[in-house]
LUMMI-690091 format. One record per residue (C-alpha): residue in three letters; z, y, x. Coordinates in pm, whole numbers. Layout:
REM LUMMI-690091
type	c3	c2	c1
ala	Z	Y	X
...
END
This chain:
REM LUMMI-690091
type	c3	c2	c1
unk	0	0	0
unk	-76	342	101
unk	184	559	285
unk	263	922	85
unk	156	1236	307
unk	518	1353	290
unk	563	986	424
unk	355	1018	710
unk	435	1354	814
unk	807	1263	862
unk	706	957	1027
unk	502	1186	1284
unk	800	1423	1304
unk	1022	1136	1396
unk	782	1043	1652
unk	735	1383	1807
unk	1164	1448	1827
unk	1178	1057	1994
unk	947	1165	2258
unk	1078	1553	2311
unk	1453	1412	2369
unk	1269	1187	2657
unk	998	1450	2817
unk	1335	1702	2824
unk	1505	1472	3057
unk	1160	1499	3277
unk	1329	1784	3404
unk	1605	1900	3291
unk	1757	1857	3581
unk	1512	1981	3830
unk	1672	2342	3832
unk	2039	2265	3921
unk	1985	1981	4194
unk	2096	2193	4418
unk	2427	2271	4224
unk	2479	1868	4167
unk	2420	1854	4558
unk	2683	2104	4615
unk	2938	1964	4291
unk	2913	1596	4433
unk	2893	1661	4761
unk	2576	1500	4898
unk	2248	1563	5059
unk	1940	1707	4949
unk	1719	1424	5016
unk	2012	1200	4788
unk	1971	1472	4536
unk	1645	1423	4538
unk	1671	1053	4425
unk	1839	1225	4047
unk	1455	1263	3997
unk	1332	951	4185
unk	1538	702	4043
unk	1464	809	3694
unk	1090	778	3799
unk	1092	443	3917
unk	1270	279	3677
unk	1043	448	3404
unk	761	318	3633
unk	887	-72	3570
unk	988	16	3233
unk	697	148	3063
unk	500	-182	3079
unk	718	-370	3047
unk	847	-254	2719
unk	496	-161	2596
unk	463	-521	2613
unk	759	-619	2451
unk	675	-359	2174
unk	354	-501	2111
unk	559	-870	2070
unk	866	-791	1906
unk	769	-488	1741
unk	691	-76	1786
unk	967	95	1604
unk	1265	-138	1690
unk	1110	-160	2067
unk	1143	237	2008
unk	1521	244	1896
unk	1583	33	2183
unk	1433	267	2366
unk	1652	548	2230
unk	1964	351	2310
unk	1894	343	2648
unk	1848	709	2675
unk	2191	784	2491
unk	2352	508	2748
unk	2206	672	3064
unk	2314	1033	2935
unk	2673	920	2858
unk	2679	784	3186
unk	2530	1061	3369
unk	2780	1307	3207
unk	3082	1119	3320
unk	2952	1019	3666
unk	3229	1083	3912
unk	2975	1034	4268
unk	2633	1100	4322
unk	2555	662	4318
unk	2650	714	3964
unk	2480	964	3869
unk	2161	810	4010
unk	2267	488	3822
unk	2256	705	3454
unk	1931	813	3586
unk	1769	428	3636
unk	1930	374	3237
unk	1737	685	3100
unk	1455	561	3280
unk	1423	264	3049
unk	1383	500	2782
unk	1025	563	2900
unk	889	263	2644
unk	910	604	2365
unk	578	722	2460
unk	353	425	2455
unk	517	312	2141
unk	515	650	1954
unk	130	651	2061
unk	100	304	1915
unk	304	349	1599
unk	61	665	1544
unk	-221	411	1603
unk	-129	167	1354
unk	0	379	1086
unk	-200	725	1045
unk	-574	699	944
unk	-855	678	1203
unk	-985	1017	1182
unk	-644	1162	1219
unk	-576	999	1552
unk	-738	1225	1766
unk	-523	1545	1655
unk	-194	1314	1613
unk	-219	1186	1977
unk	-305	1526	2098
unk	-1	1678	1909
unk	241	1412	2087
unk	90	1503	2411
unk	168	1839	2363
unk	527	1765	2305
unk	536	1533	2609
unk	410	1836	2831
unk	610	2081	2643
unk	943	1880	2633
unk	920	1931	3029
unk	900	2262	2997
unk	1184	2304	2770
unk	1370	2108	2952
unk	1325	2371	3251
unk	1399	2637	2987
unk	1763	2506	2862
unk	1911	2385	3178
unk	2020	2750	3314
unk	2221	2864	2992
unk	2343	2542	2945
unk	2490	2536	3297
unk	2603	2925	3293
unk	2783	2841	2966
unk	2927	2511	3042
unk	2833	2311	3323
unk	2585	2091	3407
unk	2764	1795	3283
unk	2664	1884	2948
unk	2247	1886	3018
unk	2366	1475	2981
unk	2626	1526	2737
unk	2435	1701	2450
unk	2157	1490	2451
unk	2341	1227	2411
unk	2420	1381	2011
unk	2081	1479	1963
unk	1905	1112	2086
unk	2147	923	1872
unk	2046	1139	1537
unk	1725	1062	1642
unk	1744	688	1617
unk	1923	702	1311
unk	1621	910	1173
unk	1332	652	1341
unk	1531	335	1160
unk	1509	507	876
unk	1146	705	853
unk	921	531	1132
unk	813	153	974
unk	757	-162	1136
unk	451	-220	1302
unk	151	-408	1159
unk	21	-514	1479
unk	169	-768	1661
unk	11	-952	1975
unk	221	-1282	2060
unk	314	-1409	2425
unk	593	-1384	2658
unk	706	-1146	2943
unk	560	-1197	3306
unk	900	-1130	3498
unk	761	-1213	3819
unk	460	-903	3779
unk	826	-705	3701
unk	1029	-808	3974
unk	682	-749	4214
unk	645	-424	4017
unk	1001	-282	4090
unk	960	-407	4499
unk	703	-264	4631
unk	764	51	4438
unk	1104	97	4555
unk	997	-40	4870
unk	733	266	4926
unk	971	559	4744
unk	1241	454	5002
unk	1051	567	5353
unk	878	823	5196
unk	1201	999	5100
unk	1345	919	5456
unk	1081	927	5676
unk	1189	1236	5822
unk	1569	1130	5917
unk	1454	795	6035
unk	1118	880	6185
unk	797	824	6055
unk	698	567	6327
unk	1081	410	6333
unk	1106	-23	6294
unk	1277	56	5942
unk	991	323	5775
unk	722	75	5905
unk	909	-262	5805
unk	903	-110	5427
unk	544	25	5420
unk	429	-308	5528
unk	721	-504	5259
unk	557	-232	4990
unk	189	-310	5150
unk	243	-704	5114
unk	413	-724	4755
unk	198	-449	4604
unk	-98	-724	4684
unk	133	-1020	4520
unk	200	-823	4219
unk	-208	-765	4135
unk	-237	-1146	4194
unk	22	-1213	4003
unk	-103	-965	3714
unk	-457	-1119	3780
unk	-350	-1477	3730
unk	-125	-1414	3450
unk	-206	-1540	3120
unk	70	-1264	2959
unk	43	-985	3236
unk	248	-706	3237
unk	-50	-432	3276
unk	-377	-576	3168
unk	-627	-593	3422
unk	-926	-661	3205
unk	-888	-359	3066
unk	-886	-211	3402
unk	-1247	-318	3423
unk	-1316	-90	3142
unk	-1489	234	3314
unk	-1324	485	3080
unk	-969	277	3127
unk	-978	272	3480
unk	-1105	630	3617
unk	-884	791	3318
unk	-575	597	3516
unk	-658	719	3894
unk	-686	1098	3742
unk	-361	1010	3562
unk	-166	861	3908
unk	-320	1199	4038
unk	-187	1445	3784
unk	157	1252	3800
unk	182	1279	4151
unk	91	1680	4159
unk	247	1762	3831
unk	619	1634	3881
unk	694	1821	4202
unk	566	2157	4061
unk	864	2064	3785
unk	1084	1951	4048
unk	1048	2204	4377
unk	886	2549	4208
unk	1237	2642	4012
unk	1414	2557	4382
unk	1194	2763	4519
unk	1273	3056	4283
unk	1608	2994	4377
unk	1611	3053	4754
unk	1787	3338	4867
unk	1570	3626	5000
unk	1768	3637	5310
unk	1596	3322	5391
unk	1318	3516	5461
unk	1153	3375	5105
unk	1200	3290	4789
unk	1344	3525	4506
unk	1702	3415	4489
unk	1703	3394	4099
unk	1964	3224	3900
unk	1851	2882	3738
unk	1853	3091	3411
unk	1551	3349	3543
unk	1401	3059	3727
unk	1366	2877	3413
unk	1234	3195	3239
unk	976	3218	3506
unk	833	2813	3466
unk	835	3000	3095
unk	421	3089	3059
unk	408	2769	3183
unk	577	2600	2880
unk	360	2768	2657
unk	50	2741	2782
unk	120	2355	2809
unk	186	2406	2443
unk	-123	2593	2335
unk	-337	2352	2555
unk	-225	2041	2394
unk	-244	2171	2046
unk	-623	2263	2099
unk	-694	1954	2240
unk	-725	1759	1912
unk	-927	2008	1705
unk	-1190	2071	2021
unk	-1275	1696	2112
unk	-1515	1640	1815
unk	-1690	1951	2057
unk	-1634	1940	2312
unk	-1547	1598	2446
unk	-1225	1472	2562
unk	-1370	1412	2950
unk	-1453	1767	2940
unk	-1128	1881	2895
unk	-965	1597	3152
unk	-1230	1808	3403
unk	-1138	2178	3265
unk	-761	2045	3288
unk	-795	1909	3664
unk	-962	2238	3791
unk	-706	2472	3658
unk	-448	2246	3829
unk	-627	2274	4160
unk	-656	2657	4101
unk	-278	2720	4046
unk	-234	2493	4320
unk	-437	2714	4522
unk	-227	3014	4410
unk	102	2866	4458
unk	-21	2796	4833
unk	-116	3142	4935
unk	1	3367	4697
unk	406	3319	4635
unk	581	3656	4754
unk	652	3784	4412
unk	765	3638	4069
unk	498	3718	3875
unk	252	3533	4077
unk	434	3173	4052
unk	443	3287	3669
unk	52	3362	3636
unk	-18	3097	3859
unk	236	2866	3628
unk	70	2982	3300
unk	-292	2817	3440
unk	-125	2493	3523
unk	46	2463	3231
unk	-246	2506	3017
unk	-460	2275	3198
unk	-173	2036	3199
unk	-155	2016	2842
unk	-555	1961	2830
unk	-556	1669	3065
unk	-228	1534	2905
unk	-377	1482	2548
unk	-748	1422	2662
unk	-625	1107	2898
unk	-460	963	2606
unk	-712	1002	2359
unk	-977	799	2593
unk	-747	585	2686
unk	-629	520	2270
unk	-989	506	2206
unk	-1160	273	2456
unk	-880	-20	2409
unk	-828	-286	2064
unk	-573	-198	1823
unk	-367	-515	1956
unk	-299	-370	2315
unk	-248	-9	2251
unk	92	-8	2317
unk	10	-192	2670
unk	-280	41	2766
unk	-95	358	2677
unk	194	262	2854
unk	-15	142	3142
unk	-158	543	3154
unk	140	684	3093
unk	342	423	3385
unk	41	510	3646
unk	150	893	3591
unk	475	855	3618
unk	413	612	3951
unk	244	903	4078
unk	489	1157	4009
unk	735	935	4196
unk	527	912	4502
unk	459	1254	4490
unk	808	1336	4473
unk	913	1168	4787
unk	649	1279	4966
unk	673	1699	4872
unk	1054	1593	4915
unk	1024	1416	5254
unk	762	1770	5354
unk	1037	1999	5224
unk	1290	1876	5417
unk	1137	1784	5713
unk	1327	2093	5885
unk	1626	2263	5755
unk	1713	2598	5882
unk	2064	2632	6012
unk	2231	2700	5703
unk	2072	2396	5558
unk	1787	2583	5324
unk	1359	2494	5412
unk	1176	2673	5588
unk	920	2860	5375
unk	625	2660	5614
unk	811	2336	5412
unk	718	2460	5042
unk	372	2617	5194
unk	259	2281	5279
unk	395	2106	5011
unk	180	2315	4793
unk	-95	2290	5032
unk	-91	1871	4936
unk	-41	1952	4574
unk	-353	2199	4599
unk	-545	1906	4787
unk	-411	1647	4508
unk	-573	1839	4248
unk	-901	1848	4419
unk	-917	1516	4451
unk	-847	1501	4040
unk	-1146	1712	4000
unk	-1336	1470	4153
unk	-1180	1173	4022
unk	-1240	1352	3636
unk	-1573	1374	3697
unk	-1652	1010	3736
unk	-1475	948	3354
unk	-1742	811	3134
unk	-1800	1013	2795
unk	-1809	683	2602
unk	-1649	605	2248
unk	-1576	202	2142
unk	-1744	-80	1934
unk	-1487	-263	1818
unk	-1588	-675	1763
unk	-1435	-787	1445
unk	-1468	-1151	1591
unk	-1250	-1077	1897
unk	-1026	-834	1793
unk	-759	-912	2116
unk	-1075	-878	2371
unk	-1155	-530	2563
unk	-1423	-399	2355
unk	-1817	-306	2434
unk	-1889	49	2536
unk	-2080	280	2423
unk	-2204	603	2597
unk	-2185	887	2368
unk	-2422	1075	2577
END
């Protein structure tokens, strides 16, 4: 029986809250690492890991419980996914050490399974035509929940502490499950099979087993026994894990749909964009931050410094929202290409151009615009080159390859940051200037990378509804 619009609509707005409270936790914290270095006492390479540990476990966890929604089911795969985010905030809040802290962190990660199955759930339930703009809308939370997140973190801090950027949520994701088991329905689509721990275990290894030297490369040395051991562990196990995936009869990410051309060029611009987007969240508002007697920086309060990453928030905003009513136009590859170049173009800025606020805020307002172009356009060809029965594992495959490459990324601007500290333990402005200078190169790369996306659309084949299907250009 047909769903009511009012129905639908709350269904959608259920969605869009489930995946705010996660994309808020993107980087909420990003703006007061260096107070939680300071509170807890650590390092700023440790610090760093707040980020990275939440990155790699949403790495692992994104497949994995895109597969597991697609078995068991969307919506109670997405309150389990809710629960873990209310878990990893409670424990976050109360964290007495930094190793705790990090440990919240790897619990919120798990929460990551919100966006493939909100993407799914829109799949299954919303008609065809209405896909496009629903999947664009979501994206544009996604990209503006990071924002936001940037936004909040300084008044919350100045008028508590920054305990409470874990303790709130905690409230605010558990009123949102309530809500999803009562407005979001149980999926249609169901694809049986069992979960391929091995491809997870392989998954998590060579992941953490890359992030690990790349975050402390520059303590231990770059050429040191330890750094080289783990490139080669991550080197060797990376190649076990595709063999595993390849041989698996229930793999975690789907390699057959890796041969499709739109699938598999729309995930290399998405490890890309992951791995240039997530330290612009994580390192601009730090740099906004430095004192000016460092020779650099602004020396803003995380308040302003999250009211500067603000043009960025809303151009992510207006990008994503245009994203579904221009496709039938202009073409979703086009905007993944318009999207890439404006990143490489801030970039650019951010590089050579970073001596006074308002240039990190123009330069900001570009990114975030072509941010929120790329964010919905790689979901939409992604959603509509793959059969109904895998959507939940293709869109979390897309979203898990960003978020892979926002965790390399991060260790590696990280590890460049750091590499020298000035006596009173701040960078050296030459650290951020060739951080952005990689971030600037990343984005080139995308352009590239964007280019190569086919402009194709799907045939579905009602005979083999579980098989990648034939495509079509739309040339």
């Amino acid at each position: 029986m047909a769903r009511s619009s009012t129905s639908t609509r709350l269904t959608f707005a259920v969605l869009s809250a489930a995946v705010a409270s996660f994309s808020i936790l993107q980087s909420l914290v990003s703006p007061v690492l260096i107070t939680i270095q300071h509170d807890l006492n650590t390092t700023q390479n440790t610090v760093t890991w707040v980020l990275t540990a939440w990155l790699l476990a949403a790495s692992v966890a994104t497949p994995l419980m895109g597969r597991i929604g697609d078995m068991i089911g969307k919506e109670r795969t997405l309150l389990i996914a809710l629960t873990a985010i209310a878990v990893g905030c409670l424990v976050s809040a109360l964290a007495p050490t930094i190793g705790v802290l990090i440990a919240g962190r790897v619990i919120q990660g798990l929460g990551a399974a919100v966006f493939p199955m909100a993407f799914g759930i829109v799949r299954d339930e919303f008609p065809a035509e209405r896909v496009p703009s629903m999947i664009g809308g979501l994206s544009a939370v996604i990209a503006v929940g990071g924002g936001v997140g940037i936004v909040l973190a300084g008044p919350i801090v100045q008028l508590l502490n920054w305990r409470w950027l874990f303790g709130i949520p905690v409230v605010i994701v558990a009123v949102v499950a309530l809500l999803a088991r009562r407005y979001v329905p149980e999926s249609p689509v169901r694809t049986p099979g069992r979960i391929d721990w091995l491809a997870a275990v392989l998954l998590s290894g060579w992941l953490l087993a890359l992030l690990v030297p790349l975050s402390e490369a520059t303590s231990w040395g770059w050429a040191s026994p330890l750094t080289l051991g783990l490139f080669a562990a991550a080197a060797v196990l990376f190649g076990l894990w595709i063999l595993v995936e390849l041989r698996s009869r229930n793999p975690l990410i789907d390699m057959r749909l890796m041969r499709l051309p739109a699938v598999w060029t729309t995930n290399l611009v998405g490890l890309l964009f992951g791995a240039g987007m997530f330290p612009v969240y994580a390192f601009l508002p730090e740099f906004m931050q430095i004192p000016r007697t460092a020779g650099y920086g602004f020396g803003a309060t995380i308040t302003a410094a999250g009211l500067l990453m603000l043009p960025m928030l809303v151009t992510m905003a207006v990008g994503g929202v245009l994203s579904g009513p221009i496709t039938p136009r202009v073409g979703a590859k086009a905007q993944l290409v318009s999207g890439s170049v404006l990143s490489a173009l801030s970039g650019a800025s951010f590089t050579f151009f970073h001596d006074e606020p308002w240039q990190f805020a123009l330069a900001g307002g570009v990114f975030g615009f072509g941010l929120g172009l790329a964010y919905a356009s790689m979901t939409s060809l992604i959603v509509q080159n793959v059969p109904a029965a895998q959507t939940g594992v293709a869109t979390g495959m897309n979203a898990n390859i960003r978020t892979i490459g926002g965790s390399i990324g991060t260790a590696v601007v990280s590890s460049i940051i750091t590499r020298q500290l000035q006596a009173d333990g701040l960078p050296y402005e030459s650290g951020f200037s060739n951080a952005f200078t990689v971030i600037t190169v990343i984005s080139a790369v995308t352009v590239g990378l964007a280019l190569l996306v086919p402009a194709v659309r799907a045939r579905r084949t009602p005979d083999a509804p579980d098989a990648p299907e034939l495509l079509v250009a739309a040339r």
